[in-house]
N, C-alpha and C positions, 0 to 999 in steps of 0.2 A: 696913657698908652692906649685903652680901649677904645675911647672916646674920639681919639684920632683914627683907630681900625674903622669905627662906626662911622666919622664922617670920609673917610678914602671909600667904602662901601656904598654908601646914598650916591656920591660923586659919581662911582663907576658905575651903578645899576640903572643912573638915570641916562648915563652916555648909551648903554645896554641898549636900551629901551626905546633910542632914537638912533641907534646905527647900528642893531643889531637884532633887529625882529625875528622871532620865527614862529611855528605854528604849535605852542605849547605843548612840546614835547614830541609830537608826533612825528616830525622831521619831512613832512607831506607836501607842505607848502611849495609854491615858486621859490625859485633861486635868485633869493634878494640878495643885494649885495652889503658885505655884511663888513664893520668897521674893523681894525684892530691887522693882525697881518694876513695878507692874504696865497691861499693856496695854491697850487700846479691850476694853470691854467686846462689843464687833463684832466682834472676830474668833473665832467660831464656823461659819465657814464649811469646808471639803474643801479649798482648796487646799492644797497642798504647803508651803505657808510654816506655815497656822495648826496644823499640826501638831511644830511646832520651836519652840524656846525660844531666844532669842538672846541670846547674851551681849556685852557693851563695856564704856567706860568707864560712869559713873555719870552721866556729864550727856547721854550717848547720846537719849533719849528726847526730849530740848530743842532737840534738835540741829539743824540741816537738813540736814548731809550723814552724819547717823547714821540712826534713827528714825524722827525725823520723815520726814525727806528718804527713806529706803524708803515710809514710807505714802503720801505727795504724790505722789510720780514713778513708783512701781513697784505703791503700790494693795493693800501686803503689811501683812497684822497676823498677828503671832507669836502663839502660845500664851503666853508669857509672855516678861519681858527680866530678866535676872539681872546688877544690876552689880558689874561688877569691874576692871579695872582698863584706862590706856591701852595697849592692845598689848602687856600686858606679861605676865607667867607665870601670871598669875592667868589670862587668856584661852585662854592656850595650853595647860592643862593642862585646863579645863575643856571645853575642845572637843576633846582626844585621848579623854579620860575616855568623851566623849560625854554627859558632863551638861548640854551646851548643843549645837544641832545646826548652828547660824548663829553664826560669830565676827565683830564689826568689829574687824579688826587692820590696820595698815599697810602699804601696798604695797612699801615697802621692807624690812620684819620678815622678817629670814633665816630666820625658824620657818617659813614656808612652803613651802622648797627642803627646809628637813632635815627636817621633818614628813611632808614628801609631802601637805602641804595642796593646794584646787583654790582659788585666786582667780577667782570667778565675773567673768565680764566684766560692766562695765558698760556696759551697752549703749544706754542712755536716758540716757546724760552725766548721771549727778548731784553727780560729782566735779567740782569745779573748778581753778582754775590755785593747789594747795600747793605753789607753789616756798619754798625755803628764805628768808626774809629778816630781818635782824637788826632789831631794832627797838630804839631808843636813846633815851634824855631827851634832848632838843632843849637844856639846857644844858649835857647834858656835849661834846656835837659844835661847839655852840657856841664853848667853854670851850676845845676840844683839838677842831680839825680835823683831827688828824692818826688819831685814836679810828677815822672815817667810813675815813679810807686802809686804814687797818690792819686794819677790818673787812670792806672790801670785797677786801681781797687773798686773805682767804681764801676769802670766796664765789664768788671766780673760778674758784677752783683748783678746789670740791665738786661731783663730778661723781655721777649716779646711783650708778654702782659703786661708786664709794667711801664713799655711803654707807650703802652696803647692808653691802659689807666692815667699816666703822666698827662698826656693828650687829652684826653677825655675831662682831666680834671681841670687846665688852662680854658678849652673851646666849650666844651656846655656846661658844667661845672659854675665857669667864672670865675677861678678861685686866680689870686693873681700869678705872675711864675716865680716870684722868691718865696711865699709861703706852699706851692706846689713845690717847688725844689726841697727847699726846710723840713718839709714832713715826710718826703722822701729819704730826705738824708737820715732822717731819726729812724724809720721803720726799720733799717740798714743796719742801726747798731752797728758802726763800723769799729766803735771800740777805740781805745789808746794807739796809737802809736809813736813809731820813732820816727817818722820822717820830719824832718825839718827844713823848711823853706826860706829862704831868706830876698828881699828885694821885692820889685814890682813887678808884676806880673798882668798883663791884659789880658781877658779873655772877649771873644768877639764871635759876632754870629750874623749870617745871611737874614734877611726879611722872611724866615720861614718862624714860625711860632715853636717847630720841636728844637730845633737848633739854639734857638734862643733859650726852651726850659734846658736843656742839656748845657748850656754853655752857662745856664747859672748855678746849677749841679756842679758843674768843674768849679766857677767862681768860690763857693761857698766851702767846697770838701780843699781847696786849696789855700783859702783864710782861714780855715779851722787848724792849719797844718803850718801857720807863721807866715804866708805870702800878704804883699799887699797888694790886693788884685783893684784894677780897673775895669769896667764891662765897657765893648763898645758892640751894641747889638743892633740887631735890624739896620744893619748897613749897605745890602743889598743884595745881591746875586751873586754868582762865583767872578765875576770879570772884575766883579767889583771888591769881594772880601779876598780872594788869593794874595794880590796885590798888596795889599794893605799887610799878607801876612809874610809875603816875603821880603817887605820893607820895616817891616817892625813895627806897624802901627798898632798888629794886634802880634798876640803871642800863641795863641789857643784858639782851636776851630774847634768843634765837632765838624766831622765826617761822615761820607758813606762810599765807601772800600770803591766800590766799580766807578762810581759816576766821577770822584774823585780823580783816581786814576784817569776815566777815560780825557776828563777835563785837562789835567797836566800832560796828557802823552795826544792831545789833537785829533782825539777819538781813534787811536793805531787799532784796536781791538786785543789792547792786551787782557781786559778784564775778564774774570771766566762764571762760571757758576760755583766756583769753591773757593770758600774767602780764604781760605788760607795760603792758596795760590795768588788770588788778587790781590791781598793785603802786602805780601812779599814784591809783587810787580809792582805796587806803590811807594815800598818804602824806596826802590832803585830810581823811581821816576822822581821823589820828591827831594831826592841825596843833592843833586847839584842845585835845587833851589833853596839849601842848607837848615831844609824841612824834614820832620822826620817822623813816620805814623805810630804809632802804638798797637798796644793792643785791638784786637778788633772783639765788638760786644755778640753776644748770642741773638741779639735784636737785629734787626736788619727793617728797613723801610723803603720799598721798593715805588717807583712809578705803578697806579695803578688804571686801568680803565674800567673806567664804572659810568653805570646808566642807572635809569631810575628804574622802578618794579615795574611800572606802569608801558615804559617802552619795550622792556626786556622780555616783557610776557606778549605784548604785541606783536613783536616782531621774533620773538622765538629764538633771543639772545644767551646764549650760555659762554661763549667762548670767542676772544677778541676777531679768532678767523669768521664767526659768524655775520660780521659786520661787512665782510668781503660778500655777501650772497645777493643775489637779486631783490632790488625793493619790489614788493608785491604794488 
């Protein structure tokens, strides 16, 4: 699996490299035109943002708490957006590199601490309430109430640090994600219980690397509980994994309360800043795709924007509106 991360990585940094030049971090340079999707034809203007190229995932620009959600709330068009990947190496190399000068990565992505990256604050709330939350076919919980016990036991335990540490321990670490999961599960001492699981059970996860340690955390606390579980992980994006889960291909997602939501409801703006209002808007929105959310975890991992130290002190970046102000 890494091996394959590492050569998708060389593949995109070389494409990088020849269709998406910039002026090593400074965001100073002419306005080349830059591969991957491209932005409003409007952003020709001095500020500070339209001189930067931003790099995320691919569905970024769809987004509303990517993209889009910067041009609505904060008023910002980049010189260009270059996709690559969620939060994952492909971002983080391209924003050291400086071939992108704005990353969307994860507020809980430990590349931040050991980068020396700056998470811009958001200061205009465009983040909403990503708490963690499992999302299940309504007859496997059905079938085995005990699936709903043994998932919510572990979202009691997932606390922010832990899962940043979880993170921390897959992405620089290198530890792999079944003995990161494993050792997790033990710290936990979750102890005896009575639930018991019967049947197959699939558990599945997006191409995001936390999704996949979390969805093997469910795999693993669900085989110790009598399930016979299947993983189908890194299978791609939400257009890609929902599908799959409202057809039975998978049974178990990890989620995140707002984005989820806003994904099943066509971006309506039901999601709020208080998960326990979001999580409820979700479980109504997931009821007739005979999906059903769970508990939602004290962890939450929000869309983040982040720049390097080096731009941030340059340019005098503290807070995402900052990127709205006049390039010097």
């Amino acid at each position: 699996m890494r091996n394959i991360r590492t050569a998708a990585l060389t593949a995109t940094l070389l494409a990088l490299s020849t269709g998406a030049c910039t002026s090593g971090g400074s965001g100073a340079g002419p306005s080349t035109p830059v591969s991957g999707v491209p932005v409003s034809s409007s952003a020709t203007g001095r500020s500070i943002a339209s001189t930067f190229v931003l790099g995320g995932p691919p569905e970024c620009p769809q987004r509303p708490f990517c993209l889009l959600g910067l041009r609505e709330t904060y008023g910002l068009e980049f010189k260009g957006f270059v996709p690559l990947d969620i939060g994952g190496p492909l971002t983080i190399q391209a924003l050291s590199s400086g071939q992108i000068q704005v990353a969307q990565l994860l507020t809980s992505d430990p590349s931040i601490t050991t980068n020396g990256f700056v998470l811009l604050e958001d200061d205009k709330h465009l983040q909403l309430a990503d708490n963690i939350v499992p999302v299940v076919r309504k007859e496997i919980v059905d079938t085995n109430p005990a699936v709903a016990t043994v998932l919510n036991s572990v979202i009691a335990r997932l606390t922010q640090e832990q899962l940043t540490v979880l993170n921390k321990a897959v992405t620089v670490d290198l530890k792999s994600v079944p003995d990161v999961a494993r050792d997790w599960i033990s710290a936990q001492d979750f102890g005896p219980t009575s639930a018991v699981i019967k049947g197959k059970i699939t558990v599945g996860s997006t191409n995001f690397y936390e999704q996949e340690i979390l969805g093997e955390i469910f795999a693993q606390v669900l085989a110790s509980n009598g399930a016979t579980v299947e993983r189908k992980f890194q299978l791609g994006n939400r257009e890609i994994v929902f599908p799959a889960l409202e057809s039975g291909q998978i049974d178990v997602l990890a989620e995140y309360a707002a984005s989820a939501l806003e994904f099943v409801n066509g971006g309506a703006g039901q999601a709020t800043t208080d998960p326990t209002t979001t999580t409820k808007a979700l479980v109504a929105a997931l009821a007739p795709k005979g999906l059903v959310a769970l508990d939602y975890a004290q962890a939450t991992d929000s869309n983040g924007t982040v720049v390097t130290k080096a731009t941030a002190d340059r340019f005098g970046l503290v807070t995402i509106s900052d990127l709205a102000k006049p390039a010097p």
